[in-house]
C-alpha positions in Angstrom: 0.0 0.0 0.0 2.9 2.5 0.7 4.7 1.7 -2.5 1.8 1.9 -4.3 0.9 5.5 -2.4 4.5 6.9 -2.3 6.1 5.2 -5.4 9.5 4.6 -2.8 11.3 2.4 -4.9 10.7 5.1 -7.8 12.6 7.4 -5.5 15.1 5.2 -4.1 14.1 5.0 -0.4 12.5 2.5 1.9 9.5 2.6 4.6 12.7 3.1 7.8 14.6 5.8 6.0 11.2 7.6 5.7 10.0 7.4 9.1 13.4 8.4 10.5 13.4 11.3 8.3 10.0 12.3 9.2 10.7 12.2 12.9 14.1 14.1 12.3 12.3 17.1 10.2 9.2 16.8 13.4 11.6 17.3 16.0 13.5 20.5 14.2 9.9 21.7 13.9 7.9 21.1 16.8 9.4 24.0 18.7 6.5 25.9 16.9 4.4 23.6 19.7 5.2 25.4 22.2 6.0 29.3 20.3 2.8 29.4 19.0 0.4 29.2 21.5 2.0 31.4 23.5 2.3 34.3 21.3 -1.3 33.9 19.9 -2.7 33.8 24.0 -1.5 37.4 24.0 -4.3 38.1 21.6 -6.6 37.0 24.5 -7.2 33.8 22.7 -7.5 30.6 25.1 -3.8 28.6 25.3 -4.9 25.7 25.1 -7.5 25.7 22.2 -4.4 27.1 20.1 -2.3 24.3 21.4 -4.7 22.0 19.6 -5.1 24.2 16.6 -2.0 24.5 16.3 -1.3 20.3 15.9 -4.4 19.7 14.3 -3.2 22.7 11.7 0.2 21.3 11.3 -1.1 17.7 10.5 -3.6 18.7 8.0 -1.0 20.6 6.1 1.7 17.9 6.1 -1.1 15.1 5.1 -2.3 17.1 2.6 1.6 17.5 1.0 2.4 14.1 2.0 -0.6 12.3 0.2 -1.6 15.0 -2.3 1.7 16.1 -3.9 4.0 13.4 -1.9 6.7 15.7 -0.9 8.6 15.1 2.0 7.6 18.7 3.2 6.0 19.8 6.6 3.7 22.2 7.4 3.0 24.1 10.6 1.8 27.4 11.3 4.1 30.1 10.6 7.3 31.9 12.7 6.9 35.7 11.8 2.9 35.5 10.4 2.1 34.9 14.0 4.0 37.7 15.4 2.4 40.0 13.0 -1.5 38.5 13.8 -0.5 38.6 17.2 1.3 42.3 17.8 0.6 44.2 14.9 -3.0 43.4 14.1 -4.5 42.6 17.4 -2.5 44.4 20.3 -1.3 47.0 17.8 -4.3 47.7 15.4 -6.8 46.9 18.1 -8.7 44.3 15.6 -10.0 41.7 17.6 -8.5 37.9 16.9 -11.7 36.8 15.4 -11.2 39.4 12.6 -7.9 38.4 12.8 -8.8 34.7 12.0 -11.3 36.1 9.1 -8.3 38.1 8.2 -6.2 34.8 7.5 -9.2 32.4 6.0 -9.4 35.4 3.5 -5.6 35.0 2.5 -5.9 31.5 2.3 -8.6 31.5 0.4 -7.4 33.9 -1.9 -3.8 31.9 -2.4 -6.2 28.8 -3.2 -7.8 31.2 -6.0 -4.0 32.1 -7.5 -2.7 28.2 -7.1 -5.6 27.1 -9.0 -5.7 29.9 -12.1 -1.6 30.1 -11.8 -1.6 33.8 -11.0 1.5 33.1 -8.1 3.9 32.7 -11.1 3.1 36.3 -12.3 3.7 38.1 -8.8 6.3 36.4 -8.0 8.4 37.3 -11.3 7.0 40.7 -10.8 8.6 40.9 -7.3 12.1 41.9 -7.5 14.9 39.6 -5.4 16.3 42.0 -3.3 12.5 43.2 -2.0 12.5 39.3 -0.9 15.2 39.1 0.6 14.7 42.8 2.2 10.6 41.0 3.4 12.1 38.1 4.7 15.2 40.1 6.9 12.3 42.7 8.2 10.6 39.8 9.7 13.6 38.3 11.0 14.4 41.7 12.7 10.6 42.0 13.8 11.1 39.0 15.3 14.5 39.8 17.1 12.8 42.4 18.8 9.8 40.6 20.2 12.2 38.0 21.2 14.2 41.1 23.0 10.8 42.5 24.4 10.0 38.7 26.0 12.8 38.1 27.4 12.9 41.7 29.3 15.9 42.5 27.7 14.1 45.3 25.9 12.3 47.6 27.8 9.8 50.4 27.1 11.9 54.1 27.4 9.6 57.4 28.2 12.6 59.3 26.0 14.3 56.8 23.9 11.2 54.4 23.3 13.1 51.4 24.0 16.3 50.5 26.5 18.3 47.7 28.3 16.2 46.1 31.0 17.2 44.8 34.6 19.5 41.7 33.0 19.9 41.2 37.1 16.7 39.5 36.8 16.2 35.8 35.5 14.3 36.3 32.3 16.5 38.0 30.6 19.7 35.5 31.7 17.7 32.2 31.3 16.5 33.6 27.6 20.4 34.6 26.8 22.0 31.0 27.9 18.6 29.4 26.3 20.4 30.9 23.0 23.5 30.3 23.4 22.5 26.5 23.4 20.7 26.8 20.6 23.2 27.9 18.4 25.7 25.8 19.9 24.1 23.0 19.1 22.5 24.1 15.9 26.7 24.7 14.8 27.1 21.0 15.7 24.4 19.8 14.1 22.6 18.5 16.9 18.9 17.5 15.4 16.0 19.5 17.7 18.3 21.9 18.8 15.9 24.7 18.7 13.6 22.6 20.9 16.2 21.2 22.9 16.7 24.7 23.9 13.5 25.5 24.7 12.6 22.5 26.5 15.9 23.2 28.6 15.6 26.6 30.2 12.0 25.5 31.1 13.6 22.7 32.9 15.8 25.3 34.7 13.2 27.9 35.4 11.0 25.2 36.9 14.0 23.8 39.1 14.6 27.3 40.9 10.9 27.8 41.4 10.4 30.4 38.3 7.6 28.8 36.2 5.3 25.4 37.5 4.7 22.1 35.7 0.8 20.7 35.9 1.6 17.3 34.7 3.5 15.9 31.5 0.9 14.4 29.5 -3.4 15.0 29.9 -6.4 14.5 27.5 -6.3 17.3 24.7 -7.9 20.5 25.9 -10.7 21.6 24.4 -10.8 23.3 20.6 -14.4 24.7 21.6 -13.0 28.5 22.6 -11.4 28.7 18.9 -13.2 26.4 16.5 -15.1 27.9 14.0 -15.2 31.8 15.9 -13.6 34.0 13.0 -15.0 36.8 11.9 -14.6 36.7 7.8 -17.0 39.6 7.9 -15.3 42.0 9.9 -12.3 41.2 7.9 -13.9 43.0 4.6 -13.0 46.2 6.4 -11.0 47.8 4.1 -8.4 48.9 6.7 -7.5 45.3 6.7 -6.9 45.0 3.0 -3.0 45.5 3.6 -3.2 42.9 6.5 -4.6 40.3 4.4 -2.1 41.7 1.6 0.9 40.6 4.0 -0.6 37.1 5.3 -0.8 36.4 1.3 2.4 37.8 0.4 5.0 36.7 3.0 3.1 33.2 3.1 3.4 33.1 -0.7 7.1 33.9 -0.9 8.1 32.0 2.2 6.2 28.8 1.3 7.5 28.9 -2.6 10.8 29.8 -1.5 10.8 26.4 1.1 9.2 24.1 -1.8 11.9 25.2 -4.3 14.6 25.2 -1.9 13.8 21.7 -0.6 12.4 20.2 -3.4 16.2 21.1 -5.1 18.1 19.4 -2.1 16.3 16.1 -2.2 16.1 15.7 -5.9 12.7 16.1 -6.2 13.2 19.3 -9.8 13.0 18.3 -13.2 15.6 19.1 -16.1 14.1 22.9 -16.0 15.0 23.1 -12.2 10.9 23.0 -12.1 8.7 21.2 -9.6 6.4 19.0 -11.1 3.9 19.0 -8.2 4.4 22.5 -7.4 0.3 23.2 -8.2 -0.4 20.5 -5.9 2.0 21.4 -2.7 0.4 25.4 -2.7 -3.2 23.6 -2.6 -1.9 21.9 0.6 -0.8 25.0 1.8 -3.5 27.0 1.4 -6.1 24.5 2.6 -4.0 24.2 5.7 -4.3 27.9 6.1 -7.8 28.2 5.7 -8.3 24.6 7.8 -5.9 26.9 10.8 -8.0 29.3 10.9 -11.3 27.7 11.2 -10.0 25.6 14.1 -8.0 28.6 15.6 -4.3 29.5 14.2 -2.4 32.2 12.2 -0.9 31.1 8.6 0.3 27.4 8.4 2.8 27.3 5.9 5.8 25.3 4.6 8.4 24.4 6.9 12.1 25.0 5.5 13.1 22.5 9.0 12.0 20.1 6.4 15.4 19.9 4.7 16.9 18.6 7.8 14.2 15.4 7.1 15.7 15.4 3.3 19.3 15.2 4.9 18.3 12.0 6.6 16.8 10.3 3.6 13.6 11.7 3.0 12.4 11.9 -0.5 8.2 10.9 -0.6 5.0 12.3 1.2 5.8 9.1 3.6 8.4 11.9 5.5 5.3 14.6 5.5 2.5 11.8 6.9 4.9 10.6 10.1 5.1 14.3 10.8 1.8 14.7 10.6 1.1 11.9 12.7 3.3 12.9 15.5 2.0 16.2 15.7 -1.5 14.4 16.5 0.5 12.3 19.1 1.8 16.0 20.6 -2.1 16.9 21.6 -1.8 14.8 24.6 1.1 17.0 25.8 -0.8 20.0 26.5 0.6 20.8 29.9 3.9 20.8 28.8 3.4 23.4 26.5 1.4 25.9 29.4 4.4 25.4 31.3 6.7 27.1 29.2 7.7 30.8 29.8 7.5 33.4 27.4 11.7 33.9 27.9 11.7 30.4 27.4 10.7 30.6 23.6 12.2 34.0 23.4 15.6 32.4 22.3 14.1 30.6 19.4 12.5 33.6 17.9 15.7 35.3 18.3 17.4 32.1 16.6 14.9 32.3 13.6 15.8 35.8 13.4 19.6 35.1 12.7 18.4 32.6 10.1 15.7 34.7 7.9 18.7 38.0 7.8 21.1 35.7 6.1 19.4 37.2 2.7 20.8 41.0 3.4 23.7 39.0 2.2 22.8 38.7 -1.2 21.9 42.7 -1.6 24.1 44.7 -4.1 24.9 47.6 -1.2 27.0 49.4 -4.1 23.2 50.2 -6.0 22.0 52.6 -3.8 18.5 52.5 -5.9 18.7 48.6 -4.4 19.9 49.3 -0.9 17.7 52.2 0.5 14.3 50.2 -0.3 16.0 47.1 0.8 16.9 49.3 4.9 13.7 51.1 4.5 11.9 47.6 4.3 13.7 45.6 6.6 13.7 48.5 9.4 10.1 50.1 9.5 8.7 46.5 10.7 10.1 46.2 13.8 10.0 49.6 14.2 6.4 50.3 13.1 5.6 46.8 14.7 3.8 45.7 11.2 5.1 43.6 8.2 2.2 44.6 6.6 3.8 48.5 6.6 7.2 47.6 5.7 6.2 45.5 2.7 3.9 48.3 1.7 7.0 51.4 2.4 9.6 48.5 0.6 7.5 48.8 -2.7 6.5 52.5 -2.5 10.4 53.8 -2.1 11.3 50.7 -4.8 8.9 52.2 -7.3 9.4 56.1 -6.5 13.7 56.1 -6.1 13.9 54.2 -9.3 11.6 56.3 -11.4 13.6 59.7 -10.2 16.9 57.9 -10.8 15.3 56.9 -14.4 16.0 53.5 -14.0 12.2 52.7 -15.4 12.8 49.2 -16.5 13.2 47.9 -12.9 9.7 48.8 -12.7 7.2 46.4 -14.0 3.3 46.9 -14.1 2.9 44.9 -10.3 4.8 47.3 -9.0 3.4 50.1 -10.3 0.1 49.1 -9.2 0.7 47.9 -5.8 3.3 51.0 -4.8 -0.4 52.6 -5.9 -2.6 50.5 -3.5 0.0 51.0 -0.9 0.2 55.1 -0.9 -4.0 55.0 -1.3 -4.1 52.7 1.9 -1.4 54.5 3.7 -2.9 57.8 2.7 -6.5 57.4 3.2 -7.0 54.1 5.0 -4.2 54.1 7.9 
């Protein structure tokens, strides 16, 4: 049955090389098991109904890819996506999760509309490289500085608007060595590391009396507070047009960078460096997002921890269905997850933050019509706490320092048309 499901022997590998690799790529990824619900319960949003969501979310999506497009590819709800539902448009824009939730279902629904009539192709040409990479480093700075925030090591300033916090205090020194043992063991290739991590200042801050453990293992808690409560209707507020603009964007970019990038490591391209499937895996995607937010979850996207299951073997939808499966055997380890302090996951935000600024690399600094959109991009979303306005500042200043400096053919229609949306919105609808 699995041979006849997963075509193994077509792709050289066997039913143990495929489990293995599924539970390697599960166990670089399942640190999102504990990171997510705690950054979506600062919406108000009950923990442990996103604890389940969050499984339930992340086994949908990896079913779907394993049995639909049989790529050994995971999905879980996304690092970065659920800082921005969480911060920007709850606690910053005041939108209440439930729009939130509408807010995402919309995204999803509209990336099933351009996987189906093949419009992604179109705005992701029209995108240019360095606005990527500038999207994907402005998260990964967003997300430095809510790592910084829970961890106290970043405090509010009455003058300066931020400054150094008491690091006499134990958040901020269980969050720092938390890091450091992340990377440590992330340089020596230790698999889980990130989780490792997490799990091991929690360990810590229970010992000395800092945080309290309920239990190990209970019956799932309920999905009831979460399931089915978002509010597509409010989301048709037009002030949320650029929200749902960014949920679509960064998921589309981050979800067809993983798929290319992962599908090229295991094998998986034809002669044209093309994915065969690639139709398929963005339907799993964006069924998993609008599944996530049904049941209670930000954007569930592709997982780029899913090479590290492609290192160890993985090359069929087998890899994508154990992780699945294990992510429905995490729902009985709810109390875990409660346990676990905001500085505790603080250092694996920080560490996903060193990881998505690797592409400022890759920007031609000499081109200063490349490198001020590029800094004006990647800085106004931590500082304006939105991704939604630093995507929308990234393409205005793209589209208006090119056009003074006459370089006209970097400009193509998209462009033009969304640096248009963007100064309407920003103008008009703030």
């Amino acid at each position: 049955m699995l041979e006849r499901i997963f075509q193994l022997n077509a792709h050289n590998t066997t039913v143990r090389t495929e489990i293995l690799a599924g539970i390697t790529t599960f166990l670089t990824m399942a640190y999102i098991l504990f990171v997510n619900p705690s950054m979506l319960a600062e919406t108000g949003m009950d923990i442990g109904a996103v604890f389940v969501a969050t499984c339930l979310a992340a086994a949908i999506g990896s079913s779907i890819m394993g049995l639909l497009a049989n790529y050994p590819i995971a999905l879980a709800p996304g690092m970065g996506l659920n800082a921005f539902f969480a911060y920007t448009v709850v606690l910053t824009m005041g939108y209440s999760w439930q729009v939130g939730l509408g807010a995402v279902f919309i995204s999803g629904v509209l990336f099933f509309s351009m996987s189906l009539f093949k419009v992604r192709e179109w705005i992701i040409n029209s995108i240019p490289l360095p606005l990527r990479s500038a999207i994907s480093a402005g998260i990964g700075l967003f997300l430095a500085l809510i790592a910084l925030k829970n961890a106290d090591i970043v405090v509010a300033h009455p003058a300066t608007l931020v400054g150094l916090g008491d690091l006499s205090q134990h958040s901020p020194i269980l969050a720092a060595l938390g890091f450091m043992i992340i990377v440590t063991l992330s340089y020596r290739k230790v698999t889980g590391a990130v989780m490792i991590g997490i799990l091991l200042v929690t360990v810590v801050s229970i010992l000395l009396g800092f945080s309290q453990l309920d239990g190990m293992v209970s019956v799932p808690p309920s999905l009831a507070p979460t399931l089915m409560q978002l509010d597509i209707a409010g989301a048709l507020d037009v002030g949320l047009i650029s929200v749902i603009f960014a949920f679509l964007f960064v998921d589309l970019f981050d979800t067809s960078g993983t798929l290319i990038g992962v599908s090229q490591r295991a094998g998986l391209v034809d002669e044209k460096g093309q994915m065969p499937k690639l139709g398929r895996a963005l339907l799993a995607d964006s069924t998993a997002t609008m599944a996530g937010a049904c049941m209670g979850t930000s954007t569930t996207t592709s997982y780029v921890e899913s090479a590290a299951g492609v290192a160890a073997g993985g090359r069929t939808g087998l890899t994508a269905c154990v992780v699945a499966l294990l992510f429905l055997l995490s729902l009985f380890f709810a109390p875990l997850a409660s346990a676990i302090p905001a500085y505790a996951t603080a250092p694996a935000l920080f560490f996903v933050a060193v990881l998505m600024t690797e592409g400022l690399a890759k920007i031609d600094w000499q081109d200063l019509t490349v490198a001020a959109p590029v800094v004006i991009t990647a800085l106004t979303m931590p500082l304006t706490f939105s991704i939604a306005n630093g995507i929308a500042f990234g393409f205005i200043s793209w589209t208006v320092i090119k056009l003074l400096s006459g370089r006209y053919k970097d400009i193509n229609s998209a462009l033009w048309i969304l640096s248009i949306l963007f100064i309407i919105k920003l103008g008009f609808f703030p």
